[in-house]
Each structure stands twice: as structure tokens, then as C-alpha cells.
FISE-615686 format. One line per field, with one value per residue (C-alpha): residue number from 1; x, y, z; residue in three letters. Coordinates in Angstrom, 1 decimal, m for minus. Each point is the difference from the previous one (the first is absolute). Layout:
BEGIN
i	c(NUM,...)
px	c(X,...)
py	c(Y,...)
pz	c(Z,...)
aa	c(ALA,...)
end
This chain:
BEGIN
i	c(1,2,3,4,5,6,7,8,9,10,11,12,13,14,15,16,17,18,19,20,21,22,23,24,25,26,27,28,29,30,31,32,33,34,35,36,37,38,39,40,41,42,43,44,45,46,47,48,49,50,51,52,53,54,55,56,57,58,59,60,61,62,63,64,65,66,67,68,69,70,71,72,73,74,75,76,77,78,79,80,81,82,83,84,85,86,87,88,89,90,91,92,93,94,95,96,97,98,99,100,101,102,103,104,105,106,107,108,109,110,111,112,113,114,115,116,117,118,119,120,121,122,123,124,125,126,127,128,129,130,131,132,133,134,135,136,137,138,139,140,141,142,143,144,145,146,147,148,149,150,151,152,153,154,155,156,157,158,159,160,161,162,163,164,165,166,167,168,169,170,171,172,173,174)
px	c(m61.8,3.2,0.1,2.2,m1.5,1.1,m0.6,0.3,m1.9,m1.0,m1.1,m2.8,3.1,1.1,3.4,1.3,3.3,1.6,3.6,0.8,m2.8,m3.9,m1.8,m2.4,0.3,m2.8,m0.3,m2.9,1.8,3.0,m1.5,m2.3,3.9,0.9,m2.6,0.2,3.2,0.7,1.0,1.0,2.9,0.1,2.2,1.4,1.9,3.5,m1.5,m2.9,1.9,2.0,m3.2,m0.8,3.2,0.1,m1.8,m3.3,m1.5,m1.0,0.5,2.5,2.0,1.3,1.1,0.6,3.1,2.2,2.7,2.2,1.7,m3.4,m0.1,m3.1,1.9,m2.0,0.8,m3.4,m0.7,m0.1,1.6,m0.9,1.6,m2.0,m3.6,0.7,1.5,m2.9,m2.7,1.9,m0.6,m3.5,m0.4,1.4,m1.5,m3.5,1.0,0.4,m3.3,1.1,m1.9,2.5,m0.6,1.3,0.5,1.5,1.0,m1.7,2.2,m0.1,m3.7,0.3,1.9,m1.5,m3.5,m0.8,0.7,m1.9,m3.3,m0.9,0.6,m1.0,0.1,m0.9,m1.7,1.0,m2.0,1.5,3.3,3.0,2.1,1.9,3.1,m0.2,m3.2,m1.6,m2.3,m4.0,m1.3,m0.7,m3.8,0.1,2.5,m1.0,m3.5,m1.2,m0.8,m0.3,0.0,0.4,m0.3,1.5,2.0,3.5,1.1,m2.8,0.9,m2.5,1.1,m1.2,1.4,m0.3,0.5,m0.1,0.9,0.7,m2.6,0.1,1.8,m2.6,m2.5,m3.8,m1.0,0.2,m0.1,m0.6)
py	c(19.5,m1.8,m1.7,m2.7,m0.9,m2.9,0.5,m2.7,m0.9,m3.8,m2.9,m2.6,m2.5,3.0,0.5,3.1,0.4,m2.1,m0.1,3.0,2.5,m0.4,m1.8,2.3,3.6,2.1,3.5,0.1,m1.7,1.4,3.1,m1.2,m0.7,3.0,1.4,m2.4,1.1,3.0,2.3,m3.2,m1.7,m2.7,m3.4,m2.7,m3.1,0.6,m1.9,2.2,3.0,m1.5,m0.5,3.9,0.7,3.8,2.0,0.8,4.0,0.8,m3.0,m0.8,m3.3,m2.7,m3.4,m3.2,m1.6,m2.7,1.1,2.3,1.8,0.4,3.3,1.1,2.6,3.3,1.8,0.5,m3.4,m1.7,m3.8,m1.9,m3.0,m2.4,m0.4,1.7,3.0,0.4,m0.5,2.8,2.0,m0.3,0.9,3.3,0.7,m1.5,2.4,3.1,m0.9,m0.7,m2.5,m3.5,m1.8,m3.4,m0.7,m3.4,m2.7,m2.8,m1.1,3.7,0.0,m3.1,0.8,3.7,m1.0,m0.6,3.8,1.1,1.7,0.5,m2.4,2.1,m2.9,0.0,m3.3,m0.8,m2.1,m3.5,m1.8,1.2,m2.7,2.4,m1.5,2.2,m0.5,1.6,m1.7,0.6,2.9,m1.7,0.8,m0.9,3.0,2.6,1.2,1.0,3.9,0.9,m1.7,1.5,m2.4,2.2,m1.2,1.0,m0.3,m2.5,m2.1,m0.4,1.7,0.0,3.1,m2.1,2.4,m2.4,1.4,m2.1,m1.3,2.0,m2.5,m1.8,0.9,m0.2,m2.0,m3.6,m1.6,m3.9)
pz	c(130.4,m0.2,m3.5,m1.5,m3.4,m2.1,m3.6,m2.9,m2.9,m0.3,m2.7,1.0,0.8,2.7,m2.5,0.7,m2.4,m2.7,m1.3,2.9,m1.5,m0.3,m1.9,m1.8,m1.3,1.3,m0.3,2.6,2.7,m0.2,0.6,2.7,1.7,m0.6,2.3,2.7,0.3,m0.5,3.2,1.7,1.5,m2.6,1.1,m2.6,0.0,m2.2,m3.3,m0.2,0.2,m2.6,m2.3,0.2,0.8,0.7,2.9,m0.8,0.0,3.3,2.4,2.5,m1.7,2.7,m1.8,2.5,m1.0,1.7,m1.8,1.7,m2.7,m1.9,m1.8,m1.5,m1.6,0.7,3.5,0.6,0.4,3.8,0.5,2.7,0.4,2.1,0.9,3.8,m1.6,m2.5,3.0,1.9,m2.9,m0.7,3.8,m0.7,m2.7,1.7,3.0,m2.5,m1.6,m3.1,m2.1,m0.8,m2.7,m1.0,m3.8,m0.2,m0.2,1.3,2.5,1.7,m0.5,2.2,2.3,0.6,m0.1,3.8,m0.1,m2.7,0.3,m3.5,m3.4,m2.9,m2.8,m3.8,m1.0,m3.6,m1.4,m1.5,0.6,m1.3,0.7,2.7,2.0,3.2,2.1,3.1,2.0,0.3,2.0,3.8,0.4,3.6,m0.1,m2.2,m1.5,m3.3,m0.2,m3.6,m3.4,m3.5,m3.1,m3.3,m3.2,m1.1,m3.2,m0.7,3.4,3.2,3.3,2.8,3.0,3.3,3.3,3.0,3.9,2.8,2.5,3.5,2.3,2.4,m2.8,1.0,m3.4,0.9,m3.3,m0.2)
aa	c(UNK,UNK,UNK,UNK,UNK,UNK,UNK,UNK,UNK,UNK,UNK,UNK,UNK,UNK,UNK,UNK,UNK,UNK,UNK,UNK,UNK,UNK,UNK,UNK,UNK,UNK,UNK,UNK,UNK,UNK,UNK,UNK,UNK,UNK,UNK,UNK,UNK,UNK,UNK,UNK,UNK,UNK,UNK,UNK,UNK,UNK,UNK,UNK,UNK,UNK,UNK,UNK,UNK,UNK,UNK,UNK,UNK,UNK,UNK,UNK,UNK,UNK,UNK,UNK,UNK,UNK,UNK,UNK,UNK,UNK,UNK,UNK,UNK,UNK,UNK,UNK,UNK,UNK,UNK,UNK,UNK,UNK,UNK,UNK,UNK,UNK,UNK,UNK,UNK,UNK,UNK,UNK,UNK,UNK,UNK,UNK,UNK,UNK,UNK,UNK,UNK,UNK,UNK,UNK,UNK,UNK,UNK,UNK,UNK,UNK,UNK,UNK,UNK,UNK,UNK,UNK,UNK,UNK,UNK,UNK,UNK,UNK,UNK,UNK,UNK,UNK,UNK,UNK,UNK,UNK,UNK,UNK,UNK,UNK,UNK,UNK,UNK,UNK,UNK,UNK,UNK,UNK,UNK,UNK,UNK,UNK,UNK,UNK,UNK,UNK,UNK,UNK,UNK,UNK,UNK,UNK,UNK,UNK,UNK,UNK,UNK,UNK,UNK,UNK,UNK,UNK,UNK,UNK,UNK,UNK,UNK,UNK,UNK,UNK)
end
């Protein structure tokens, strides 16, 4: 199965970062990245490449950036340079099997999600007064397929898993 997974953890306002980094420090979550990740193609926008800001152990690194001298400083690391080029990409590495995931931001969460079939998301419970949002899982497009409600660090989580509906689906909801 061809997968593109998006993965991002979330507040109850749907804020994603704040100040360029996330909100919260959670031990739990940033492990449950770690292996939704790992052994995949993982694609970035330039400024959160900058918040982690050095290739992570075994992932393919491509960082999105408009700016044509961008230099993420390790060799290892592929730049793409428009959203065309990065599409190309992920077709290759679709083609090769390869699982592609999608770490941020919001604006290439956006603009990748009609190709997405996965959204692994954290639910963080509260609002932490975030300045970078995504927007709310489409139902009509994707399905719930498992839930896990723990604590970190004394905060609710929640592990949301949704896939996309089959196009054409036979559920007719309404």
C-alpha cells in the first residue's frame, strides 16, 4: 500500500506550533513521532527543519523551501524548491514503495493533504495559546481507525489514527 502519512500533534484550538517550535514538551509524543516516522521519506517546510534543525536517525530529510539558495547545512538533506518538484518526489518515492511522511507545517499539511492517506495526530488536551494552526480532520474524507487516550508528564493525550474514505465509498452518511 502506497502511504503518505501526515503526522502532527494538536491542542483543542487545532494549534500546532508557537514562536516556531511546539507548544508542549511531551516525552510520549515525541516518541510516538519517532515511530511514525521512522524508515520513511520524511518532507518539511524550511522553518520546521529549522526548529529540529539537523537530519533525524534513519529517515530520508527533504525540506520545501522557496528560497533558492536555502542550505540546510547537512548533505544528506534533499531541497526541493516548489510544491511540483516536491510532488514529483513523493511519486518516486510512492513508486519505490517507500513510506512518505509529512511533518509540518501547516501550510504543507494544507497543501499536501488531498494526497495524503493517513493523519497520525496527537490530541493535547487544552489550549496553549499556539500561533500556527492546522485545520480539523475532514470526516467526509477520512475515517477514525484507532484511538489511545494516555497522559504525559501529567498532560491528557489522545493517539488519533484516521485513513481516508475509499473514493465512491458505499457508506452514505446523512
Amino acid at each position: 500500500m502506497k502511504t503518505v502519512r501526515m503526522v502532527w500533534a494538536e491542542d483543542d484550538k487545532y494549534a500546532i506550533g508557537k514562536d516556531g517550535t511546539l507548544p508542549w514538551r511531551l516525552p510520549k509524543d515525541l516518541a510516538h513521532f519517532k515511530k511514525e516516522t521512522i524508515n520513511s521519506t520524511m518532507v518539511m517546510g524550511r522553518a520546521t527543519w529549522e526548529s529540529i534543525g539537523r537530519p533525524l536517525p534513519k529517515r530520508k530529510m527533504v525540506v520545501l523551501s522557496t528560497q533558492l539558495d536555502f542550505d540546510p547545512g547537512y548533505e544528506e538533506v534533499t531541497v526541493v524548491h516548489s510544491l511540483r518538484e516536491l510532488q514529483n518526489l513523493i511519486d518516486a518515492e510512492l513508486t519505490s514503495e517507500r513510506l512518505v511522511t509529512v511533518a509540518g507545517g501547516a501550510t504543507l499539511y494544507k497543501s499536501l493533504m488531498p494526497i495524503a492517506t493517513e493523519l497520525s495526530i496527537t490530541k493535547v488536551a487544552g489550549d496553549f495559546d499556539g500561533d500556527t494552526f492546522v485545520e480539523p480532520v475532514d470526516n467526509a474524507s477520512f475515517e477514525l481507525v484507532s484511538s489511545q487516550k494516555d497522559e504525559d508528564n501529567g498532560q491528557a493525550i489522545e493517539f488519533l489514527l484516521y485513513k481516508r474514505k475509499p473514493l465512491g465509498g458505499s457508506h452514505d452518511e446523512g
